[in-house]
C-alpha positions as CSV (number, residue, x, y, z in Angstrom):
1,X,-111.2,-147.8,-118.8
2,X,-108.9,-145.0,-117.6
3,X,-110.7,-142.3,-119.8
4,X,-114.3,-143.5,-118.9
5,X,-112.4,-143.3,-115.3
6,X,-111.2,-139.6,-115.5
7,X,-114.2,-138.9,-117.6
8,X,-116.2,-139.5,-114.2
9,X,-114.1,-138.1,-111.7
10,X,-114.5,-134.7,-114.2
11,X,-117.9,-134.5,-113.6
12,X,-117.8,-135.5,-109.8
13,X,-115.3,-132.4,-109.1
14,X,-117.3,-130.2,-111.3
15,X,-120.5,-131.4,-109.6
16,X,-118.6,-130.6,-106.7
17,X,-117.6,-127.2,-107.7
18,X,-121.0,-126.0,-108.9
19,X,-122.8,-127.4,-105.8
20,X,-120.3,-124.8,-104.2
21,X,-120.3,-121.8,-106.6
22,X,-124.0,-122.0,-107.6
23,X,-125.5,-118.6,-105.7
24,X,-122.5,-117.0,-106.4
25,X,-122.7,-116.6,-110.6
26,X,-120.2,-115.5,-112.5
27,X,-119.3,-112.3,-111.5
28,X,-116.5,-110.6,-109.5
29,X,-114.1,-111.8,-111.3
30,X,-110.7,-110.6,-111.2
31,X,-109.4,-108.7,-114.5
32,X,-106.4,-110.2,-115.8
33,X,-103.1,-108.2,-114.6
34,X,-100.8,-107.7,-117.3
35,X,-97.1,-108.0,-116.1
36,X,-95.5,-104.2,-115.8
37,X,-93.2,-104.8,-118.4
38,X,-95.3,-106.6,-121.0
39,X,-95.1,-109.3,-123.3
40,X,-91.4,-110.4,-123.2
41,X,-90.6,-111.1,-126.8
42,X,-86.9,-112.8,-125.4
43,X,-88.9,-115.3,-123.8
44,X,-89.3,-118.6,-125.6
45,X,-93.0,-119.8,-124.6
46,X,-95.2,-122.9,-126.2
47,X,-98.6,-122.5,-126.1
48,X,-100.8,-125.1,-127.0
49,X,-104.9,-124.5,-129.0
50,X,-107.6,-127.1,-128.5
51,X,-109.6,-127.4,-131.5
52,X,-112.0,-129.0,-133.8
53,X,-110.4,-128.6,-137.5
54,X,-110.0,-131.4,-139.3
55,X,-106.5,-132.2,-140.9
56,X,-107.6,-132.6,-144.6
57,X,-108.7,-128.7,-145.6
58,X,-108.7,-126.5,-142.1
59,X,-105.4,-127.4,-140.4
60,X,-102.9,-126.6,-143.6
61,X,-105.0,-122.9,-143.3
62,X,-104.3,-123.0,-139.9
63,X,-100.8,-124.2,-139.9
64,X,-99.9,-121.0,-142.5
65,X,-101.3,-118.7,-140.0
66,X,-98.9,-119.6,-137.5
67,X,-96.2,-119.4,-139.9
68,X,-97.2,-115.8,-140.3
69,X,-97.5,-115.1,-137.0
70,X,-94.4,-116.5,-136.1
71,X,-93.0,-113.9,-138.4
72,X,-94.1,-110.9,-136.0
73,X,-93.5,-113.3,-132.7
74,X,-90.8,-115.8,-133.3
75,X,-90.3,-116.5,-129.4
76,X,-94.1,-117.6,-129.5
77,X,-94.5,-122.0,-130.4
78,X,-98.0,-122.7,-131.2
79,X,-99.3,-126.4,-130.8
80,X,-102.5,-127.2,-131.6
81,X,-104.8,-130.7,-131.7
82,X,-108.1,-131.3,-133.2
83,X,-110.4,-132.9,-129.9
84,X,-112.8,-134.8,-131.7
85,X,-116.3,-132.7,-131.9
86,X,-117.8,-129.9,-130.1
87,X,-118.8,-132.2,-127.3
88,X,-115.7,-134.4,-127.3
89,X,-113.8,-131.1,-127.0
90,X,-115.7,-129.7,-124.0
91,X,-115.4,-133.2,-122.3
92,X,-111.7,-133.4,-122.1
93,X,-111.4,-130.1,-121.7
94,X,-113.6,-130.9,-118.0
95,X,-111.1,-133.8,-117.9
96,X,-108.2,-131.6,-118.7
97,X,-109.3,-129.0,-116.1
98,X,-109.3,-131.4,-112.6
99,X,-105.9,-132.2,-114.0
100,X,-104.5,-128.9,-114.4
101,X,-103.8,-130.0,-117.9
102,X,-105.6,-127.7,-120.1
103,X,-104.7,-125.9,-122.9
104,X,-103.9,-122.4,-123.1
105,X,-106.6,-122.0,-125.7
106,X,-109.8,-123.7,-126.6
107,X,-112.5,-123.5,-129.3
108,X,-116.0,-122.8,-127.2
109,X,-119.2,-122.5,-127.1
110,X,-120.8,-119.9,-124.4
111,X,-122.3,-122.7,-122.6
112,X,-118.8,-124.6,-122.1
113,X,-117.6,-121.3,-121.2
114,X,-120.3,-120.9,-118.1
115,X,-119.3,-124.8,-117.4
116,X,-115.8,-123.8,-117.2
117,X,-116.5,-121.1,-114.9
118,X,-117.9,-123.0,-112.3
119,X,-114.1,-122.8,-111.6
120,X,-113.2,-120.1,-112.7
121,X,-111.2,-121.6,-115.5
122,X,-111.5,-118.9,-117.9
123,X,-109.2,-115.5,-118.5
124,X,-111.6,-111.9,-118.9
125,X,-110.1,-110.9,-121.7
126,X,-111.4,-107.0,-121.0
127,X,-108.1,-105.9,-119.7
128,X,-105.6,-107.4,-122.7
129,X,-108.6,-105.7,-125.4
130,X,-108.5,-102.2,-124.2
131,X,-104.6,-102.2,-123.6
132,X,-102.6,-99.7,-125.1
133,X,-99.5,-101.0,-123.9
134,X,-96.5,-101.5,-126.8
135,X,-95.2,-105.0,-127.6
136,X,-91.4,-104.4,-128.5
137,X,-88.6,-107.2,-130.3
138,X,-85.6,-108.0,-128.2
139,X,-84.1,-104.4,-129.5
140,X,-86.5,-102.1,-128.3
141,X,-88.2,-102.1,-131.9
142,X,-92.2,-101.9,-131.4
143,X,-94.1,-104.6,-133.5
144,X,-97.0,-104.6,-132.4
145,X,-99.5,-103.4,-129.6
146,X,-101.6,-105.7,-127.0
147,X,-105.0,-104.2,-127.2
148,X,-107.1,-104.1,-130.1
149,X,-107.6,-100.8,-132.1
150,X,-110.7,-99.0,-132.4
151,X,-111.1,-99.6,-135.9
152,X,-110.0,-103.7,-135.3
153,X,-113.4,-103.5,-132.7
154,X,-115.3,-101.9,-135.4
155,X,-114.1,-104.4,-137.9
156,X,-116.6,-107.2,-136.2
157,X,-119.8,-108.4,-137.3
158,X,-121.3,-106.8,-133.4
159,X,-123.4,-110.0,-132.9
160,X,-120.3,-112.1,-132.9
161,X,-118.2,-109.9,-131.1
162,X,-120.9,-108.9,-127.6
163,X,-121.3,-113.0,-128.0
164,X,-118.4,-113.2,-125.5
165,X,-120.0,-110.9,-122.7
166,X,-123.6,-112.9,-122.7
167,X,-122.6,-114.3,-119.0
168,X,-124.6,-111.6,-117.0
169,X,-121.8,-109.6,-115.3
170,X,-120.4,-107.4,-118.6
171,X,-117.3,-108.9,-119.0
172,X,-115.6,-110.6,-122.1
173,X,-114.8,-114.1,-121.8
174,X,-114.1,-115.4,-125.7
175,X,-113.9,-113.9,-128.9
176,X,-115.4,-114.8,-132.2
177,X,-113.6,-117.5,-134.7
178,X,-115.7,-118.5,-137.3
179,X,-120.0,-118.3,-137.2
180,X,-122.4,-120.2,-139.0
181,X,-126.4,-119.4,-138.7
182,X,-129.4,-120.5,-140.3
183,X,-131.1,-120.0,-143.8
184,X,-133.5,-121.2,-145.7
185,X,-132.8,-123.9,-148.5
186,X,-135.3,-123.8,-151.3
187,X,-135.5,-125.6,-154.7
188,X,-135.3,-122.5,-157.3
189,X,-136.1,-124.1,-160.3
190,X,-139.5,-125.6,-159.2
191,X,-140.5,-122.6,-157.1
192,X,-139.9,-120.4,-160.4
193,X,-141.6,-123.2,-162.4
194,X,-144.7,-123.1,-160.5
195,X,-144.6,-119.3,-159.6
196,X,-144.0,-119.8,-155.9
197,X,-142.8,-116.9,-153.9
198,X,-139.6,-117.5,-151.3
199,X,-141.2,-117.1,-148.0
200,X,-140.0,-114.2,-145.9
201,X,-142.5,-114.4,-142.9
202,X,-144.0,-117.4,-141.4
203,X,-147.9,-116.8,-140.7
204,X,-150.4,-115.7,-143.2
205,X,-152.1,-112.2,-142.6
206,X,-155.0,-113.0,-144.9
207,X,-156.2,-114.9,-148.3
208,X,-153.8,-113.1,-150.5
209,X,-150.5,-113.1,-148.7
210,X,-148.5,-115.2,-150.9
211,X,-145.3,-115.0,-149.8
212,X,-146.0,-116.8,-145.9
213,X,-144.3,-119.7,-145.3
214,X,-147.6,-120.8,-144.4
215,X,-149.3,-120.0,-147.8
216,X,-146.1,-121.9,-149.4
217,X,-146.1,-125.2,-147.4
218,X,-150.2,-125.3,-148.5
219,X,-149.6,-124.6,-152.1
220,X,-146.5,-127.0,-152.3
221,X,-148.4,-129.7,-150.7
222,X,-151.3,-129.3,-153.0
223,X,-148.8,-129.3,-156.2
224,X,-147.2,-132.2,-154.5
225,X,-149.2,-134.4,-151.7
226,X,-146.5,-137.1,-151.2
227,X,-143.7,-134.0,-149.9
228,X,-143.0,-132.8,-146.6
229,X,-142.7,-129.2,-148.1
230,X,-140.2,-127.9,-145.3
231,X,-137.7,-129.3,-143.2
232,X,-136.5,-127.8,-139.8
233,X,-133.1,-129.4,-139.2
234,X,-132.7,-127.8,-135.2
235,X,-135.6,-127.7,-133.8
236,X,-134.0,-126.1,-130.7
237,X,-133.2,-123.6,-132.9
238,X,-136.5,-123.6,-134.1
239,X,-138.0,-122.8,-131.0
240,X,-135.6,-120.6,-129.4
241,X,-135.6,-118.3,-132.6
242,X,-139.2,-118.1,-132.7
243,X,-138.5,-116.5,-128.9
244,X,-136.4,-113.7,-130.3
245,X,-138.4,-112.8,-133.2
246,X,-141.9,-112.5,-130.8
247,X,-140.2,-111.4,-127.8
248,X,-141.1,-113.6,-125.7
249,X,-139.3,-114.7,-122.6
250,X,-136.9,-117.5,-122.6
251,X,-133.7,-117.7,-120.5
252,X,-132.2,-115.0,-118.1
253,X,-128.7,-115.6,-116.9
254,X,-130.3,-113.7,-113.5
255,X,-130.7,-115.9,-110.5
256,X,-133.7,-117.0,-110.0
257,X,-135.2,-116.2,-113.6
258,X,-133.2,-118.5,-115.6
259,X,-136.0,-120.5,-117.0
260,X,-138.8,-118.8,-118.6
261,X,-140.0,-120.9,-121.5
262,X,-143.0,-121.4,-120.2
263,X,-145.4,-118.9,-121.5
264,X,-149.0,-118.2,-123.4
265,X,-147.0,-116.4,-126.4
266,X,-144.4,-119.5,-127.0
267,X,-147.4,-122.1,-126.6
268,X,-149.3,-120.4,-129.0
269,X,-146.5,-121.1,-131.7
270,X,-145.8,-124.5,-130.7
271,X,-149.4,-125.2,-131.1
272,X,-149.6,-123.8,-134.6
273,X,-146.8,-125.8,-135.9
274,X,-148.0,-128.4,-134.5
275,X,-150.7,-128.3,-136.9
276,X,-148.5,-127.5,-139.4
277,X,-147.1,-131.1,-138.5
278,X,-150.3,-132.4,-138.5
279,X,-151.0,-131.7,-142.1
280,X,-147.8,-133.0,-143.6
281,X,-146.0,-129.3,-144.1
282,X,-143.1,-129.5,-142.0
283,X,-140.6,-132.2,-140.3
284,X,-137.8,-131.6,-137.9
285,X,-134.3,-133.5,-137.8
286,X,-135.2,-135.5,-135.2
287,X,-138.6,-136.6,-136.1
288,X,-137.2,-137.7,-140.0
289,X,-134.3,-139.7,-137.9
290,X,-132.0,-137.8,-140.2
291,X,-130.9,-134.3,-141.6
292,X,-133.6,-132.8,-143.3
293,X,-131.5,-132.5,-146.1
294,X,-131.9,-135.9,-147.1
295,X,-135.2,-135.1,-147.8
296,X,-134.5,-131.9,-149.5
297,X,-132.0,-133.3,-152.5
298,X,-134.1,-136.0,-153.2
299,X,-134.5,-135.8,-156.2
300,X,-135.3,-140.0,-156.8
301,X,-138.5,-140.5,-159.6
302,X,-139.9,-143.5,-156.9
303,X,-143.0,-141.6,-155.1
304,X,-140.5,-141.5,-152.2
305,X,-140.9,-138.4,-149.5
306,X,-138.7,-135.0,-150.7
307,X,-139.7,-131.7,-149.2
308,X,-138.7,-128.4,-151.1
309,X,-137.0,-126.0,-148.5
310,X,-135.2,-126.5,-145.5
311,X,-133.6,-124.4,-143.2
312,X,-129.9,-125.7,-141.5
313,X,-126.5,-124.5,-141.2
314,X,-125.2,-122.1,-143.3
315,X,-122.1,-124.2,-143.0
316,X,-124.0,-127.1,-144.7
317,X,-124.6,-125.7,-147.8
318,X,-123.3,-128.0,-150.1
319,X,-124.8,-130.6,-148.3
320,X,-128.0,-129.2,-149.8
321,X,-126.8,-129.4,-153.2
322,X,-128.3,-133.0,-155.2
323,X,-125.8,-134.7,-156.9
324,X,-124.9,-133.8,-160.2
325,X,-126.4,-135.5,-163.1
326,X,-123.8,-136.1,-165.7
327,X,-122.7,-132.6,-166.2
328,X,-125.9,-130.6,-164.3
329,X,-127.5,-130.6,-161.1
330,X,-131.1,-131.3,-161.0
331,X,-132.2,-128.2,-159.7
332,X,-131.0,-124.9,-158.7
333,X,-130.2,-124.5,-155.0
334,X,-132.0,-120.6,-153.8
335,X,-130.3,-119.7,-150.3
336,X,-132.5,-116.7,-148.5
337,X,-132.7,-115.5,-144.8
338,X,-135.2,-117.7,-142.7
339,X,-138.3,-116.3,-142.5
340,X,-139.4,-113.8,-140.0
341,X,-142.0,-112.5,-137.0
342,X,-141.3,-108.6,-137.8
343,X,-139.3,-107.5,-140.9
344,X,-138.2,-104.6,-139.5
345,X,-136.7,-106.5,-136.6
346,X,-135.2,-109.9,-137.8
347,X,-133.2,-112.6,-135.7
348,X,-131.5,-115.1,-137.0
349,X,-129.2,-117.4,-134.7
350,X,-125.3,-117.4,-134.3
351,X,-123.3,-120.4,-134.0
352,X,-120.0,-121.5,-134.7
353,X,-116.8,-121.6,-132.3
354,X,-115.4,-118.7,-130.0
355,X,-112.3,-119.0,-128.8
356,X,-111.7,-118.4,-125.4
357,X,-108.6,-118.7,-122.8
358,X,-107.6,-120.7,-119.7
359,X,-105.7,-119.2,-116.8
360,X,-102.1,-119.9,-116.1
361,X,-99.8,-119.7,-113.3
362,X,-97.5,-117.6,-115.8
363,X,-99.2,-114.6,-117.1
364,X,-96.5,-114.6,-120.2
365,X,-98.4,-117.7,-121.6
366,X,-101.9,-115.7,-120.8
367,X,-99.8,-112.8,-123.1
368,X,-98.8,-115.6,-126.0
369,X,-102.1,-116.8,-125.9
370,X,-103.5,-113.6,-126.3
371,X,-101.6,-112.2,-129.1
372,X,-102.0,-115.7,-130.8
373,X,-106.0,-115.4,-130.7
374,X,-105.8,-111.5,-131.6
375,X,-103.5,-113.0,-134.6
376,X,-106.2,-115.0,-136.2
377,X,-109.9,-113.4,-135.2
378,X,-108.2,-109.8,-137.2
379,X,-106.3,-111.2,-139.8
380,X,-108.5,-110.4,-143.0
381,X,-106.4,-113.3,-144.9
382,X,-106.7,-116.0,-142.4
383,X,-110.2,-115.4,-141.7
384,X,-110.9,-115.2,-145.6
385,X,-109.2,-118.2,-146.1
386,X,-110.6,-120.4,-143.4
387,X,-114.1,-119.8,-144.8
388,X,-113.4,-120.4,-148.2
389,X,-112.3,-123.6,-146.8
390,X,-114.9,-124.4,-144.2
391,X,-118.0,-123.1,-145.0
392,X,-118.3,-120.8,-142.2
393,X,-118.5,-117.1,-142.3
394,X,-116.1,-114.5,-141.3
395,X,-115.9,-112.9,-138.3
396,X,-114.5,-109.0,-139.8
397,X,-115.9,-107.5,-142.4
398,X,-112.4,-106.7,-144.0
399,X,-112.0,-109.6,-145.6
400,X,-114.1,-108.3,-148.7
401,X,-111.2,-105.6,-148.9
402,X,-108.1,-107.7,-148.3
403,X,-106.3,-107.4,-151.2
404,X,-103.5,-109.9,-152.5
405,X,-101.3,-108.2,-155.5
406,X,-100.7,-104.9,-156.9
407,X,-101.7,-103.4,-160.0
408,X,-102.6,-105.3,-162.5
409,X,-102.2,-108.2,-160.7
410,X,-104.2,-107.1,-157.5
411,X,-107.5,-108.9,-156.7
412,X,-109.3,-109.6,-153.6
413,X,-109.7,-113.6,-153.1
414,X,-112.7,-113.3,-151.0
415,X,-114.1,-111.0,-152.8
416,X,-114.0,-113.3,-155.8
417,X,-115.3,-115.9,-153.8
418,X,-118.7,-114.1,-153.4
419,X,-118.8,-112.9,-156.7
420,X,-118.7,-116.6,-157.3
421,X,-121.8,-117.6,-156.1
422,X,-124.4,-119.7,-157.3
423,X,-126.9,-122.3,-156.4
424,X,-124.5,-124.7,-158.0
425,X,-120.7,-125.4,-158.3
426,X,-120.6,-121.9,-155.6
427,X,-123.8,-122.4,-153.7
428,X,-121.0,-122.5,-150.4
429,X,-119.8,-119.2,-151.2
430,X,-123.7,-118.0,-151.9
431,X,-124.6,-118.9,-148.2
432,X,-121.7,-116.8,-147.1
433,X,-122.7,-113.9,-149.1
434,X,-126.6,-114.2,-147.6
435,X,-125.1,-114.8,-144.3
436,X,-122.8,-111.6,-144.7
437,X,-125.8,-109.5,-146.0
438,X,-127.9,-110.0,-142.9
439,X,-125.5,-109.3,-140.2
440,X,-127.5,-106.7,-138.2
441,X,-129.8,-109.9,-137.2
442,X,-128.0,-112.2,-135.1
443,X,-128.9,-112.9,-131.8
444,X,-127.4,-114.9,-129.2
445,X,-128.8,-116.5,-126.0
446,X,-127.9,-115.8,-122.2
447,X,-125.0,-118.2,-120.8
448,X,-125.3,-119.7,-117.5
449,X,-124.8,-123.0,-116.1
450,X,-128.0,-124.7,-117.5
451,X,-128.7,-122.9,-120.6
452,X,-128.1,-126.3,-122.5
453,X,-129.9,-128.0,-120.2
454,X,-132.7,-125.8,-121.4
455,X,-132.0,-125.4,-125.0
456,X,-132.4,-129.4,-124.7
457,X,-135.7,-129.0,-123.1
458,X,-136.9,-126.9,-125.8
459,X,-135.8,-129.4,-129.0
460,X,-138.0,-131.4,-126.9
461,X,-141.0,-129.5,-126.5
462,X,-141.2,-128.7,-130.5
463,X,-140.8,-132.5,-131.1
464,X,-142.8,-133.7,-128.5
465,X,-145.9,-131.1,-129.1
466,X,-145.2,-132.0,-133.1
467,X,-146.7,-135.5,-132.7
468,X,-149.7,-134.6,-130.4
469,X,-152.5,-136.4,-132.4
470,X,-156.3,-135.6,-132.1
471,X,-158.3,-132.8,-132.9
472,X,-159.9,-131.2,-130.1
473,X,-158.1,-128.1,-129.5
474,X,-158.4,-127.9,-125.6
475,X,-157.1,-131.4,-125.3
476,X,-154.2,-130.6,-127.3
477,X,-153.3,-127.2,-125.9
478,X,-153.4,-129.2,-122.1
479,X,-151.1,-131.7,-123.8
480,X,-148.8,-129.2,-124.5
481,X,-148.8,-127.4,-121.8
482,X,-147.6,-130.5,-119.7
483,X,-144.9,-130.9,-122.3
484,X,-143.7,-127.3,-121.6
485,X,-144.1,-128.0,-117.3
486,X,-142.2,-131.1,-117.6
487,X,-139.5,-129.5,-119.9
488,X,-139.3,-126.6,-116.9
489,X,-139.4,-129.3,-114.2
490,X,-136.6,-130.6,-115.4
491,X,-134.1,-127.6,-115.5
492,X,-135.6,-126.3,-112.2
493,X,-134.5,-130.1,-110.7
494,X,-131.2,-130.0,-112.5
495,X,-130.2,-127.1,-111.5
496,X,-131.9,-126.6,-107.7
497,X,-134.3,-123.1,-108.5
């Protein structure tokens, strides 16, 4: 009763605050002052990191970072709790905030960072990156230095890195983690057994383009009538990708432009996969009532529904592996980028946690905090390790480098790992190598307060327009377009534009 309590009053004062804030945005923030003498390494500070690992295979990983880092900052105590999920986490953290009980640290997502900003909550993190300022042991010994290096900058995938300055005034308020993204699942052994090409664009150009994911989903459906050939897990994702790879207008973190959704270009796709729907080719999460990846390792011999791709988390990928049966799987998983608008200009999404940092009344815990996050986000051997464990991909590209031995005995574990891969026993570390191969196409969305509010809308004008039935075109296209007016009505309610 006294969570569901505090739960409430959270979203009162933040209510509150926005109601308050609202015309201001996000900008003229302060930069974060670092204290004239530094970090003082003769201070003993505790620090404490809000997260979402679970204990079984990410917390040990985590837990031997910090013994690492305590090597090079003994006076520096790190406490950390996993917060239930995503959500969960953002919620307390709201609860945590009217409280003046939050962590020092937090895993994010660039929406919870605009909802934490509606108070300001959140350290720019400009000032401590471009610092040149020497971090020296209790005898005058320099260990380390605050900012990050030029080549530690360059070491980013830069997708994951500019993720943290999407809030419309420049400035950096998290840093990357660990990123997921999207690819396309596809069963290998019966494309190559019916000599079906992996789709790398989605609409057909003419009779003879074979290698549309239109052309596939007709082609599978005619080999097999009973299959959904593709399965969409996000269909948010879905439709906010299909904004990037056309161009077309979506969300502006401007005042007064935040919602633009509502267009001719992103009708016109909703309306052709909608008949996509129609016919039998394609489901979405939401519409199955499950992950689409249900649908995708069935492999049952019943006449039951199975579908032969489907795009979801790169995280997921061994949830898109069939069981084994007795010593094989029964088919081989292929993982490939999703398919594209222009090929010279592909988007795929990025997800997975950023980390970002609350203000403190003591700028030495701002300094811990700092040097903590710096720690993990550029260690090549913590971030190799935590995505061997987790699923998710790297943030630097040195981890491909990072080298354990000498000699002889030298190897480089992550490395390895993709050397590994496979649609089989490996097909986790063959999503991280297709993930790592098409790092010059990630995109990220503007962050503002109501950018989820909208990415909600659009999961529900791909569902919605999905199940329009009939087949006169101008009655459809008027159905949709109310879909897409109600979807905008509600943000611009929400959110008073």
């Amino acid at each position: 009763m006294k969570k569901k309590f505090l739960m409430l009053f959270a979203m009162l004062v933040m209510a509150f605050v926005f109601v308050g804030c609202r015309n201001s945005g996000i900008g003229n923030r302060d930069a974060f002052q670092i204290p004239e003498g530094g970090f003082d390494t003769t201070q003993k500070i505790t620090i404490v990191f809000h997260h979402t690992m679970s204990a079984e295979n990410l917390q040990p990983v985590l837990n031997e970072a910090i013994t690492d880092f305590n090597k090079i900052y003994p006076n520096i105590e790190v406490k950390h709790e996993q917060i239930g999920n995503y959500d969960d986490l953002r919620d307390n953290n709201n609860t945590l905030l009217t409280q003046d009980l939050q962590p020092n640290l937090t895993y994010c997502y660039p929406d919870h960072v605009a909802l934490y900003n509606l108070a300001n909550a959140v350290v720019t993190l400009d000032s401590l990156i471009d610092s040149d300022m020497e971090v020296k042991d209790e005898n005058g010994n320099v260990i380390d230095r605050i900012g990050l290096t030029q080549a530690q900058k360059d070491d980013f995938i830069q997708a994951y890195y500019e993720e943290g300055r999407q809030f419309g005034d420049g400035k950096m308020y998290s840093l990357p983690f660990s990123k997921s993204t999207e690819v396309l699942y596809y069963n290998k052994t019966f494309f190559e057994a019916n000599g079906i090409q992996v789709p790398d664009h989605w609409f057909s150009t003419d009779e003879n383009d074979t290698t549309s994911m239109e052309y596939v989903c007709e082609q599978i459906k005619k080999i097999d009538s009973v299959s959904t050939p593709l399965g969409y897990d996000s269909a948010a994702n879905w439709f906010i990708t299909m904004t990037e790879q056309i161009g077309s207008p979506y969300t502006s973190s401007k005042e007064g432009e935040k919602f633009l959704f509502y267009n001719d270009q992103n009708i016109e796709f909703v309306t052709k996969f909608r008949d996509w729907y129609q016919k039998g080719w394609v489901t979405t999460q939401d519409l199955y009532g499950s992950y689409t990846s249900g649908l995708f390792i069935n492999t049952a011999d019943d006449g039951s529904a199975r579908s032969y791709m489907s795009i979801g988390s790169s995280a997921g990928a061994t949830h898109q592996r069939p069981k084994k049966d007795g010593n094989n799987y029964p088919f081989e998983v292929g993982i490939a980028t999703i398919p594209q608008m222009d090929a010279a200009n592909p988007k795929v999404i990025s997800q997975g946690p950023s980390v970002c940092i609350f203000n403190d009344k003591d700028p030495q815990k701002v300094l811990a905090s700092w040097l903590f996050l710096k720690y993990l986000i550029t260690s090549p051997k913590f971030q190799g390790g935590f995505s061997m464990a987790s699923g998710y991909v790297p943030v630097i590209k040195s981890v491909v480098d990072y080298t354990i031995g000498e000699g002889d005995d030298a190897y480089k574990p992550y490395q390895e790992f993709l050397d590994s891969a496979d649609g089989g026993d490996n097909v986790a570390a063959l999503s991280a190598k297709v993930c790592m191969e098409q790092e010059k196409a990630y995109y990220t969305s503007p962050a503002f307060n109501g950018s989820s509010t909208a990415r909600d809308q659009a999961n529900g004008i791909i569902n919605a327009s999905l199940c329009i039935n009939g087949t006169d075109a101008k009655a459809v296209e008027a159905e949709i377009r109310k879909i897409f007016q109600n979807a905008l009505n509600e943000c611009q309610f929400r959110y008073g534009e």
